[in-house]
KEGU-91776 format. One record per residue (C-alpha): residue number from 1; residue in one letter; x, y, z. Coordinates in Angstrom, 1 decimal, padded with zeros to 4 digits. Layout:
N
SITE | NUM | A | X | Y | Z
...
***
This chain:
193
SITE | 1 | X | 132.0 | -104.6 | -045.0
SITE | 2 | X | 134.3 | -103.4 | -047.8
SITE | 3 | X | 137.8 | -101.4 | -046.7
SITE | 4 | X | 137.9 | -098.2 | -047.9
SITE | 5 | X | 140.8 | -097.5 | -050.1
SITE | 6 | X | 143.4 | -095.4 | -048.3
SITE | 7 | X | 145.8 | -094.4 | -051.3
SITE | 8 | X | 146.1 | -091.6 | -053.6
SITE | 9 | X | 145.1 | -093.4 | -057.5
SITE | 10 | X | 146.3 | -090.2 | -059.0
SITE | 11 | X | 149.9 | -090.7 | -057.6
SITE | 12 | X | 149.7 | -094.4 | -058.2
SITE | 13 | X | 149.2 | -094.1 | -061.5
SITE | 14 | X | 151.8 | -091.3 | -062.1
SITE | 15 | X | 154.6 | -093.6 | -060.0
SITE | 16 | X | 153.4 | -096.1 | -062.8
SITE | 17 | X | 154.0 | -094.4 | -065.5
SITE | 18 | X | 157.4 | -093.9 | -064.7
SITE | 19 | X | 158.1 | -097.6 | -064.8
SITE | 20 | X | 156.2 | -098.2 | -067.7
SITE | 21 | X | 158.4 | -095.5 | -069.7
SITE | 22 | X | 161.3 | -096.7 | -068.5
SITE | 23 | X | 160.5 | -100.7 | -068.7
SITE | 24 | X | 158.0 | -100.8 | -071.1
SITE | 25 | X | 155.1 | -102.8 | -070.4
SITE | 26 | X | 156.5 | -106.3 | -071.1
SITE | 27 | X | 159.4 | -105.4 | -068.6
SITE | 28 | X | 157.6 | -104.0 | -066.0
SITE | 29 | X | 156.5 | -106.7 | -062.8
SITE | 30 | X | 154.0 | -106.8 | -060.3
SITE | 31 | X | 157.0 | -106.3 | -058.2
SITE | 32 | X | 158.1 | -103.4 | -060.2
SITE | 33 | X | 154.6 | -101.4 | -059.7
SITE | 34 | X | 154.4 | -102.5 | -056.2
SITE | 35 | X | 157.9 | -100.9 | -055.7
SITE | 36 | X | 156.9 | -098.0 | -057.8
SITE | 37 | X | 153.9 | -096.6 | -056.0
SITE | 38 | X | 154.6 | -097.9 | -052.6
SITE | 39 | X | 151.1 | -100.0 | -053.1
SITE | 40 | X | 151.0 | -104.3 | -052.5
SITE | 41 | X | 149.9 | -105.9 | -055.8
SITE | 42 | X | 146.2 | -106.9 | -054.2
SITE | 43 | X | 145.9 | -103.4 | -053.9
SITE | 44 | X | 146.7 | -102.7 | -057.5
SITE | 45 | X | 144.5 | -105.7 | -058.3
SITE | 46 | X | 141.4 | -104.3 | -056.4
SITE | 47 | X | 141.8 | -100.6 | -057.6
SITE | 48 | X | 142.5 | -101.4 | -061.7
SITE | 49 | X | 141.4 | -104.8 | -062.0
SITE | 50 | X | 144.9 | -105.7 | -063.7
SITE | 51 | X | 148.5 | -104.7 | -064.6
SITE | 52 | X | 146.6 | -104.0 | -068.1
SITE | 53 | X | 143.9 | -101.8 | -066.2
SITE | 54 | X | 146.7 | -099.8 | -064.9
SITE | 55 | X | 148.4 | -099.4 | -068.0
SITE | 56 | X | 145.5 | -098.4 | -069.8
SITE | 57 | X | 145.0 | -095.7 | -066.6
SITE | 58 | X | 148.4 | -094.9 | -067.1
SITE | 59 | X | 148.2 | -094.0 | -070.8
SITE | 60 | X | 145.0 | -091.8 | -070.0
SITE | 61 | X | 147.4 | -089.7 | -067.6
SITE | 62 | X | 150.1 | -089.8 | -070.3
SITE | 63 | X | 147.3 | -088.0 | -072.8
SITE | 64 | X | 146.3 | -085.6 | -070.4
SITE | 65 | X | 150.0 | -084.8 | -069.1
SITE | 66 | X | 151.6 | -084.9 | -073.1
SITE | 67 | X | 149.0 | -084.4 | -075.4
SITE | 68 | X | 146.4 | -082.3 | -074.6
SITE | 69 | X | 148.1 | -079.4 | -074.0
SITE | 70 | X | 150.5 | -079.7 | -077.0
SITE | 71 | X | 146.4 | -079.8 | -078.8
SITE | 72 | X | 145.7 | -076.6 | -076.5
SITE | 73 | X | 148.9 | -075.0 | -077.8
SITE | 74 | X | 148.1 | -075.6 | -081.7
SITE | 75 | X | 144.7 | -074.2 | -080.7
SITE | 76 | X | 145.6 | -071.1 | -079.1
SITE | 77 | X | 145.0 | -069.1 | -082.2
SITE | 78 | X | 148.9 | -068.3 | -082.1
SITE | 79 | X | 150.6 | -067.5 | -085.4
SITE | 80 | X | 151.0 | -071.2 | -086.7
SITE | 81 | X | 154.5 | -071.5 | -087.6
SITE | 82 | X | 155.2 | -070.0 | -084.3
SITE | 83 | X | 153.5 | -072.4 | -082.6
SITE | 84 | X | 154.1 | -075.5 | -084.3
SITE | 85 | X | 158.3 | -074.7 | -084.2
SITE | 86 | X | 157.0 | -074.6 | -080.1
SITE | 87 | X | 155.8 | -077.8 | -080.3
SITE | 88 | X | 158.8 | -079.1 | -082.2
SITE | 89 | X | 161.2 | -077.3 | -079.9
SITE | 90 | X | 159.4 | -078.9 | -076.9
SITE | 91 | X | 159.3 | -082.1 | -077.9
SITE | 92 | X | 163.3 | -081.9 | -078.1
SITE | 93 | X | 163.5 | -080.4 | -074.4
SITE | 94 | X | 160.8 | -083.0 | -073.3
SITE | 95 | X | 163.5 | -085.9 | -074.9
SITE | 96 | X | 166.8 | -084.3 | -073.7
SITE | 97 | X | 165.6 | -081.7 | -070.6
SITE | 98 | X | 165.8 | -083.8 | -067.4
SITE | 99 | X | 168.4 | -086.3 | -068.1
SITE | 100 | X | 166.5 | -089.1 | -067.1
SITE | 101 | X | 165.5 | -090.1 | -071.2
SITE | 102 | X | 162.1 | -092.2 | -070.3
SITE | 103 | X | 160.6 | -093.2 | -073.3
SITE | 104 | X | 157.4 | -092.2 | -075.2
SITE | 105 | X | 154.4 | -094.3 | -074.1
SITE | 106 | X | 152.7 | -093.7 | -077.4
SITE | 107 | X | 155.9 | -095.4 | -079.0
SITE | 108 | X | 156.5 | -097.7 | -076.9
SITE | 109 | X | 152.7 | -098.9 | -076.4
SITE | 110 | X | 152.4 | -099.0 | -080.0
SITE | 111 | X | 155.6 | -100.8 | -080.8
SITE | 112 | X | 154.8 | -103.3 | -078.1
SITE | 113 | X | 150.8 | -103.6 | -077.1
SITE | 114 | X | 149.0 | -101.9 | -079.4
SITE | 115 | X | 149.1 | -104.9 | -082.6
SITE | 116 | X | 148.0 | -106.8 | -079.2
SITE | 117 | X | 145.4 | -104.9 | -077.6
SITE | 118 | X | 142.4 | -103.1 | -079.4
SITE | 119 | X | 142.1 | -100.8 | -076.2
SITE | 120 | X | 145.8 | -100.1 | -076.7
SITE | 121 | X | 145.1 | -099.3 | -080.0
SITE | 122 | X | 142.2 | -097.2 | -080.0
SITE | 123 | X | 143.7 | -095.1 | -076.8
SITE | 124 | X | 146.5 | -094.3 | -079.4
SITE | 125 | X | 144.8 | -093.8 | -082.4
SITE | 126 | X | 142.4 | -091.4 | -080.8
SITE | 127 | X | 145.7 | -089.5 | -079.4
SITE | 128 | X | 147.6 | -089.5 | -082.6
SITE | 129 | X | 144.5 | -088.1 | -084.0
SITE | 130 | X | 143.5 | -085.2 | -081.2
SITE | 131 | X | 146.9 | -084.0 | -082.3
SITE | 132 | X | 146.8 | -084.6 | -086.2
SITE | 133 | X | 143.8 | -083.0 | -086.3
SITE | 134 | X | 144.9 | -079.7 | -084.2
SITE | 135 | X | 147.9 | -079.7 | -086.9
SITE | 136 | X | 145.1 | -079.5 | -089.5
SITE | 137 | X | 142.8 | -076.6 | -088.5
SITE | 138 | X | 146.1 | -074.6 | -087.7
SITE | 139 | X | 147.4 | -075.5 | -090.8
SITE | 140 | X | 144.4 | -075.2 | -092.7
SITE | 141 | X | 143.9 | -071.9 | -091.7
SITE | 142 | X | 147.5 | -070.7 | -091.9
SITE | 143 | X | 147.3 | -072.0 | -095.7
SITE | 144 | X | 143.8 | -070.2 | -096.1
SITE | 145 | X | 145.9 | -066.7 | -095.3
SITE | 146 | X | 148.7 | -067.5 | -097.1
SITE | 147 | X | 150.7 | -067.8 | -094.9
SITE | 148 | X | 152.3 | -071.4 | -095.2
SITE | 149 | X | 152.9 | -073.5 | -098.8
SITE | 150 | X | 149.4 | -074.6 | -100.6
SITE | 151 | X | 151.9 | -077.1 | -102.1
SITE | 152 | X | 150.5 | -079.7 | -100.0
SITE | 153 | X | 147.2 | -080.2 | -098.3
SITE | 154 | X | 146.9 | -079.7 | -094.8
SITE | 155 | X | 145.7 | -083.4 | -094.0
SITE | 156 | X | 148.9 | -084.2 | -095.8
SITE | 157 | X | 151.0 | -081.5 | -093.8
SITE | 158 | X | 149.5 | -082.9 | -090.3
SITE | 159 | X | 150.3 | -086.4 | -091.1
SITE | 160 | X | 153.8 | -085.5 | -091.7
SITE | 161 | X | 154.3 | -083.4 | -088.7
SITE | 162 | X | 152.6 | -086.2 | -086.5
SITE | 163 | X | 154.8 | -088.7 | -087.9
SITE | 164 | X | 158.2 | -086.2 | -087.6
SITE | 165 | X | 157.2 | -085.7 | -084.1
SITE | 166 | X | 157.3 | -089.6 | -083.2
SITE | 167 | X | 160.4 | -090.0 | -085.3
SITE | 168 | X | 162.1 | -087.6 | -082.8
SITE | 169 | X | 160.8 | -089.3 | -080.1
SITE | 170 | X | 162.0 | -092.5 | -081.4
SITE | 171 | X | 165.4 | -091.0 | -082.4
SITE | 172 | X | 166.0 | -089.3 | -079.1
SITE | 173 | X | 165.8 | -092.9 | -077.2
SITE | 174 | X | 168.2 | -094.0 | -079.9
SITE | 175 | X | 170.6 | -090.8 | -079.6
SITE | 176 | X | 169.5 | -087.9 | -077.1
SITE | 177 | X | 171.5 | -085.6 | -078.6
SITE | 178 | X | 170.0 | -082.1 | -078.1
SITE | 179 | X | 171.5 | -080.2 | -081.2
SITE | 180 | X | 171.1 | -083.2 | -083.5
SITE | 181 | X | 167.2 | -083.4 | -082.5
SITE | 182 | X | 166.9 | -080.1 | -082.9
SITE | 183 | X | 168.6 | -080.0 | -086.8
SITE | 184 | X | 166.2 | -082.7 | -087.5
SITE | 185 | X | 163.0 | -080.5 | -086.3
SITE | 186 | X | 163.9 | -077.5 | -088.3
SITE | 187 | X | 164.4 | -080.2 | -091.3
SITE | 188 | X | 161.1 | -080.7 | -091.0
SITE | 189 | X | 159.7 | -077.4 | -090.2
SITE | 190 | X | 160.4 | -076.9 | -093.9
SITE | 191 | X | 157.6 | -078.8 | -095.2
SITE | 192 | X | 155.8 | -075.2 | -094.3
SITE | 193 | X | 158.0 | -073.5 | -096.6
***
């Protein structure tokens, strides 16, 4: 007769992430995990199949915690540059707010697993695009009222702003330095101009 499994996934996974933002994948042990969520590796094993299962579980939580609800916000119907300095602004405080400077999975997983991994890949790619494509309807619409430059097209705009948002990311592991990151958002907050 098959055990029942007596742990919490949810907080596994979560315990998880940690360690993968602050190892990276390559980094990050059996031993490491084990430590992380209080679980023995056979237990890992039998509830995601493999340290890639859990990653892959772990980057699903990472969308859900991160991403959607920066793609809520842009969708809220809020005025757009408004909304999109709040993202900006966020993603600063998310980089320099708690002092602990874990990395961004979507960097990291695409600097280290995705050219490896299609699953990797496609988890980001359909992430990077939830989120370039919220850019585009705000920014689409925003340009349809005048309200931000027709110098550009939107699809161009959103692609920008995606990529400005990883740079910071990538910067702020480089240098979190709050007032710097934040100079460097309102740079490109001009491209609205």
């Amino acid at each position: 007769m098959a055990r029942t499994r007596e742990f919490d996934l949810d907080a596994a996974v979560d315990a998880a992430m940690d360690v993968f933002r602050s190892k990276g994948y390559e980094g990050t042990s059996m031993r490491d995990l084990s430590e992380a969520t209080g679980l023995g590796s056979g237990s890992i094993y039998a509830a995601f199949g493999s340290k890639d299962g859990l990653y892959l579980a772990v980057l699903d939580l990472y969308r859900q915690r991160y991403a959607t609800p920066m793609v809520d916000l842009l969708r809220s119907g809020n005025d757009a540059r408004a909304v999109i300095r709040e993202v900006f602004i966020g993603t600063v405080d998310d980089i320099t707010g708690d002092g602990r400077h874990l990395s961004c999975l979507i960097v990291g997983a695409s600097m280290e697993r995705a050219h490896q991994d299609v699953r990797v890949a496609e988890r980001l790619r359909s992430t990077t695009q939830s989120l370039e494509l919220a850019l585009y309807d705000l920014l689409a619409e925003a340009q349809l009222r005048g309200q931000i430059t027709t110098d550009r097209s939107a699809t161009d705009l959103a692609g920008f702003l995606v990529t400005s948002l990883q740079g910071l990311r990538v910067m702020g592991a480089i240098n979190p330095d709050r007032a710097a990151l934040t100079r460097y958002a309102e740079v490109a907050l001009t491209c609205l101009n």
